[in-house]
C-alpha positions as MATLAB code, in Angstrom:
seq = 'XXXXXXXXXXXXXXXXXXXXXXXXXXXXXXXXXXXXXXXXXXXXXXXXXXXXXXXXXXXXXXXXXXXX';
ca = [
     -14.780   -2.917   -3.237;
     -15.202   -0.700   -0.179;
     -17.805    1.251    0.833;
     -16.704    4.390    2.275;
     -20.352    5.413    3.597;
     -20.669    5.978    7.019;
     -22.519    2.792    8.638;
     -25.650    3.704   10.937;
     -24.266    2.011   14.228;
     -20.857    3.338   15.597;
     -18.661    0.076   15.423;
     -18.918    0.549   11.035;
     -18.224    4.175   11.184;
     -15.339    3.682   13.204;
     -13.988    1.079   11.319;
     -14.084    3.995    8.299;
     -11.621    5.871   10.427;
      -7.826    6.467    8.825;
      -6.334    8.394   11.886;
      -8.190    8.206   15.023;
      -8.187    5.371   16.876;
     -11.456    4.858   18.895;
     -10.335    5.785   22.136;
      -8.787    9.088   20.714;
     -12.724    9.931   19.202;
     -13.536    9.735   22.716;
     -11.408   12.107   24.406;
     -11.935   14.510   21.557;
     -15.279   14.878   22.103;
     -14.705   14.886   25.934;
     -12.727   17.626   25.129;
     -15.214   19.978   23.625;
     -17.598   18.962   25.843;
     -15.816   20.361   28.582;
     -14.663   23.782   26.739;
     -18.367   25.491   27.407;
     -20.001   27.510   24.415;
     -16.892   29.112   23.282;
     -13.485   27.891   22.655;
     -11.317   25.537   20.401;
     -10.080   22.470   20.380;
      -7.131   21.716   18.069;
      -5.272   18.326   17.563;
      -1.900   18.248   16.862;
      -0.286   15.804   14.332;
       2.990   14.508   14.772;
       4.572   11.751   12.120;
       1.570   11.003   10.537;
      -0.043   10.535   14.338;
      -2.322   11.974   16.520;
      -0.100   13.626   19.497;
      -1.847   16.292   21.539;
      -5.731   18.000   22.279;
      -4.704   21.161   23.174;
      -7.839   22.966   24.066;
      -8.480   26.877   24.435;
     -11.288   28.242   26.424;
     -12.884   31.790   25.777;
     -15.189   33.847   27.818;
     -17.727   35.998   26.524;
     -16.494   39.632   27.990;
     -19.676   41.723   26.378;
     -22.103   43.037   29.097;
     -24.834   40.975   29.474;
     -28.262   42.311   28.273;
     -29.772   41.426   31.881;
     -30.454   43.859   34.265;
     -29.040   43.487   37.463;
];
């Protein structure tokens, strides 16, 4: 039977994966790295695959509590 606990290196908890292909875990998380402290990123499912990273970056527009 299989074990669907999350190995401790990467290679067995990537194997656990039903979607994502390795390479696709990677540019998701370069894609929030790169969206800063606020902002989304969404994937977008097409025939049971993944299709897009569509990413949407926000900017805090409150005044900053630093004097000038």
């Amino acid at each position: 039977m299989m074990d669907d606990q999350p190995s401790k290196d990467a290679g067995g908890f990537l194997r656990l994966l039903k979607v994502l292909t390795p390479e696709q875990v990677l540019e998701v998380d370069r894609a929030l790295a790169a969206i800063g402290p606020f902002g989304e990123v969404r994937l977008i499912k097409v025939k049971g695959r993944l299709r897009f990273i569509q990413q949407l970056e926000s900017r805090d527009m409150l005044p900053s509590s630093k004097p000038r």
